[in-house]
Structure formats: C-alpha cells, structure tokens
C-alpha positions in Angstrom: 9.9 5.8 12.2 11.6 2.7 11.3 15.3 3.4 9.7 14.0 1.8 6.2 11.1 3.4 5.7 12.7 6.9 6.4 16.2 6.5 4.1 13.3 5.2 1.4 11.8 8.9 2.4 15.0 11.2 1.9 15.4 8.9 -1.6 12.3 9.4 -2.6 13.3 13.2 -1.9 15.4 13.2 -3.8 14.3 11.8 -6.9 11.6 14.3 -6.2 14.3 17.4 -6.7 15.7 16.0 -9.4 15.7 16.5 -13.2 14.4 13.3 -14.6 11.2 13.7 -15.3 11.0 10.0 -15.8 10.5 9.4 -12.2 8.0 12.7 -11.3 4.6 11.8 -10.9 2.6 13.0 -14.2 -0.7 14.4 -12.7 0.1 15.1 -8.5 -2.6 17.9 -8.2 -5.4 15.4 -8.9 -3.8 12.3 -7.2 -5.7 10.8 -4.1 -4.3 7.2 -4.3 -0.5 5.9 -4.2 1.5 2.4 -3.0 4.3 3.5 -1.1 7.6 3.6 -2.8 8.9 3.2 0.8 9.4 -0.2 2.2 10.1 -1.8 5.6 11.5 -5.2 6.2 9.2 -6.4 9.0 5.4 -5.7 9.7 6.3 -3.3 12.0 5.1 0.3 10.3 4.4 1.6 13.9 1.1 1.1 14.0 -1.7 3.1 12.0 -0.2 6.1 13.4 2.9 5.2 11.7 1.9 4.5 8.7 -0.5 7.2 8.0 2.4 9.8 8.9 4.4 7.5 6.2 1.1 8.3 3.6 0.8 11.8 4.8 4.5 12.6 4.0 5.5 10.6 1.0 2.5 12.3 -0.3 4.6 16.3 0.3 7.2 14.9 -0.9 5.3 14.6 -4.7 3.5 17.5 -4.4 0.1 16.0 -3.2 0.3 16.8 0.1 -2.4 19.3 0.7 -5.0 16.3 1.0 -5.3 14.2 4.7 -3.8 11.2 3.6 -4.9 8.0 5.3 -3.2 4.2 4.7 -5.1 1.5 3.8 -4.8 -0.9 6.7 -7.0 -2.7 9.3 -6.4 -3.0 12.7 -7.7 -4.8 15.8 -7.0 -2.1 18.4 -7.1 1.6 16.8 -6.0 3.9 19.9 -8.0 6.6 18.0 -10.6 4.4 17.6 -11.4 3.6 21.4 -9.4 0.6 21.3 -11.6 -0.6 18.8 -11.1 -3.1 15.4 -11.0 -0.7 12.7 -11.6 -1.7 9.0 -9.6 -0.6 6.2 -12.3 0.8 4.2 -13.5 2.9 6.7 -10.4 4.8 6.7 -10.2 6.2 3.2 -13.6 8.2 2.0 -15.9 7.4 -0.4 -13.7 8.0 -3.5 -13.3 8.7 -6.4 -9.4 8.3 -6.6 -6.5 8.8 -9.0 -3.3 7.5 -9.0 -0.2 9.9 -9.9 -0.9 9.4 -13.3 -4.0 10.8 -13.2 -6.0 7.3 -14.2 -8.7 6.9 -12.3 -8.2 3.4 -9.8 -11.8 3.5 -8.6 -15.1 6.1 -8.2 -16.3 4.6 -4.9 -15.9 1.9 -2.0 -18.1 -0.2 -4.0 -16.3 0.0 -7.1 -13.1 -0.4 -5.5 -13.1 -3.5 -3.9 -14.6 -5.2 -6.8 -11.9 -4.6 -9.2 -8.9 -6.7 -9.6 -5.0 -5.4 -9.4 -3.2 -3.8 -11.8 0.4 -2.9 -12.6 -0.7 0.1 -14.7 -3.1 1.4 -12.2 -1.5 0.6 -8.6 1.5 2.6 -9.2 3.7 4.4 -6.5 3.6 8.3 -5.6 6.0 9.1 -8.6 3.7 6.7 -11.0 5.8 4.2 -11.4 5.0 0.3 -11.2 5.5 -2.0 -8.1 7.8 -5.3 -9.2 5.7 -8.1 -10.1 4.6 -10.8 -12.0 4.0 -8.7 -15.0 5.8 -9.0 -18.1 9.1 -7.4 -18.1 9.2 -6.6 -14.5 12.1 -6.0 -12.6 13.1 -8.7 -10.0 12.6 -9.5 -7.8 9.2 -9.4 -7.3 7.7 -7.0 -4.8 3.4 -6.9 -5.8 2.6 -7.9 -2.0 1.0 -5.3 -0.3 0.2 -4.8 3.9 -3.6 -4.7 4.3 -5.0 -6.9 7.2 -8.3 -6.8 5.1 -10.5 -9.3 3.3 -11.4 -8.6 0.0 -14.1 -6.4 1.1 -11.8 -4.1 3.3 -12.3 -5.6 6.7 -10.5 -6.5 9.0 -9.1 -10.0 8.9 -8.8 -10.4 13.1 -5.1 -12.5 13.6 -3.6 -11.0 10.3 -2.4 -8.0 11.0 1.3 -8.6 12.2 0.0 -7.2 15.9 -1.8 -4.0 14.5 1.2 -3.6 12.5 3.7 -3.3 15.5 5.5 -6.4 14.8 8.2 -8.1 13.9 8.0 -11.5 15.4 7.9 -14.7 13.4 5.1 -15.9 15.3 2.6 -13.9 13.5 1.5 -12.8 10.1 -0.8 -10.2 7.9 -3.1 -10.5 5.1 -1.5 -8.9 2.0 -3.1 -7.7 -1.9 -1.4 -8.1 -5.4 -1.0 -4.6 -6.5 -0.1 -6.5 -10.1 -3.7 -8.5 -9.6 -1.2 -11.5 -10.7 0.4 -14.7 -9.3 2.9 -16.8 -10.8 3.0 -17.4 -14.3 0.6 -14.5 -14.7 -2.5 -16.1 -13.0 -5.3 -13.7 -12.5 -7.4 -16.1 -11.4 -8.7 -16.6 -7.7 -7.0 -14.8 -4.6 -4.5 -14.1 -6.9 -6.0 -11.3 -8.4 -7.3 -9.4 -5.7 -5.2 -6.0 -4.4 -6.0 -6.1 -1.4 -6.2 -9.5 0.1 -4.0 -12.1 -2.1 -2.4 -14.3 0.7 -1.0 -14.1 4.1 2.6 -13.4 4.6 5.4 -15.4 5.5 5.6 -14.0 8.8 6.4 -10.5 10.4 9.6 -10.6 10.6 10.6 -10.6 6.8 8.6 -9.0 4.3 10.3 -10.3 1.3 9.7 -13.8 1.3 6.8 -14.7 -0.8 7.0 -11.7 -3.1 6.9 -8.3 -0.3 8.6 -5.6 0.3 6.8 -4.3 3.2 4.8 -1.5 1.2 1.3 0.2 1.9 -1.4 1.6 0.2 -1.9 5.1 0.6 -5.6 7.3 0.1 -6.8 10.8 0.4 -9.7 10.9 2.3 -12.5 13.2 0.7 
C-alpha cells in the first residue's frame, strides 16, 4: 500500500475514534457509496487489487464494513478478470446506493451514470465534501476523481495511468468532477460529469489540474 494512502488510513482512524461528531458519517449502516477521504500523489493505487483493499478498509474504519466494497475504476488487464479489460460499471452491482449521509446518489446503473456531480451527494466515508469549485470550498481544489471510464462506465483504453500501477509522466487517466463543476462554477459539458470530466496531467502528480489522487468507492449488492 502506498505510504499516502495508508497515513490518510490511520487519520481517518482516528477521526473515526474521536468525539466530534462533526466528522462521523451520519447514516454508515445504510451507506453503499463513498469517495475516498484517502489520497495518493501518483496514479499508482496498486492496481484494482489495491484499491479495492483501500475501499474495503476505509469502509471498517466508518462502520460500513460488513458490505464487499468494490472501487469504481476501469482497467485494461484485470488479473482476476483473465487478463481481460474490465469496465467500471461492471464492478459495482446494480444499485441502489447511499452515501454516508444516507441521501440516495443513484437507484441503478442506468440512473447513475446519467446524473451529473454533486458536492452534497459525492461526499467521503465520514460525509463530508471533496474540495471543489463549489461555493465556499476549501482550497485548493481537489473534485478530480480516478476512473479510467467514459461517461457511461467503460473503460477508456490508454487512460488509465497503466491499470493504475503508475507513476510515470508519460501516461495519464480519465478522471470525474465529484462537485459536477468546472471553473467559475460551469456545469456545463464534460464539466459536469462525475465520472469522466478530463484527463489528468499525467501520473506522476495528481494535484495538478484540481486531484488529489482519490477514488470512488461502492458496495456491491
């Protein structure tokens, strides 16, 4: 597990086993969708394997973790998958799913990837927002979100930052708005879509262009 994404584990730990109930996830029994609050600097999660042990744990650490968590990612060569492209969507059930403020993000595959992002919806494991381009957000902003996908949840072959093994500079993934929102506040276009917004800068620096090397997470049914 890469160093970042396991000190963002033990601190999201411990805000877990603390007393503000500011930061504790409202609704955790029901919840079956999260973004990561963990982040990584590069596009290397290690791989689907990785990333899903990243879902499956953050997950126990709020109190969800009774569900077979699954990240929302797409891959060219899934080793559990013969060595075959694997799309995002097929990954995650057929829904519904609620975030950890019990709100419902989306009652099936269909429904989901026709909605737009949202900053009130797409929230982390603890149901709090992701930094965006939302009023009042935090800086900086952090609404890009590793999914390799199209719009439709497949796989987008060359955008994947090497099956999310990577941290070269050379290549690049395919990322979603979890606010729905580019600069300014436009909702219009690419822009609005969660889970395929833009390409990254590359995969060797999350940050630029508005990452922070986060994931979707899902409960499979």
């Amino acid at each position: 597990m890469k160093p970042t994404i396991a000190i963002a584990i033990v601190a999201a730990s411990m805000v877990g086993c603390g007393s503000d109930s500011a930061t504790a996830p409202s609704n955790t029994s029901s919840m079956s969708f999260f973004v990561t609050s963990a982040k990584s600097t590069t596009g290397n999660i290690n791989g689907l394997r990785g990333a899903d042990t990243l879902c499956q744990t953050l997950a126990t650490v709020a109190g969800a973790g009774g569900r077979a968590w699954r990240a929302y990612l797409s891959v060219e060569r899934d080793a559990d998958n013969g060595n075959r492209p694997t799309d995002a969507r097929s990954r995650i059930g057929t829904g519904p799913w609620f975030n950890a403020k019990g709100v419902m993000v989306a009652a099936n595959l269909t429904e989901l990837h026709s909605r737009r992002g949202d900053s009130t919806v797409f929230v982390d494991e603890r149901g709090q927002s992701i930094n965006g381009q939302w009023p009042g957000s935090p800086s900086p902003v952090e609404h890009d979100i590793m999914t390799g996908s199209a719009a439709d949840g497949t796989l987008l072959p060359g955008l994947t930052c090497g099956d999310w093994t990577s941290d070269s500079v050379a290549l690049v993934g395919q990322v979603g708005h979890s606010d729905g929102l580019g600069p300014g506040g436009d909702a219009s276009g690419a822009l609005s879509s969660w889970n395929s917004a833009h390409a990254n800068q590359n995969c060797a620096n999350t940050a630029p262009r508005g990452g922070a090397g986060r994931i979707y997470c899902f409960a499979r049914n």
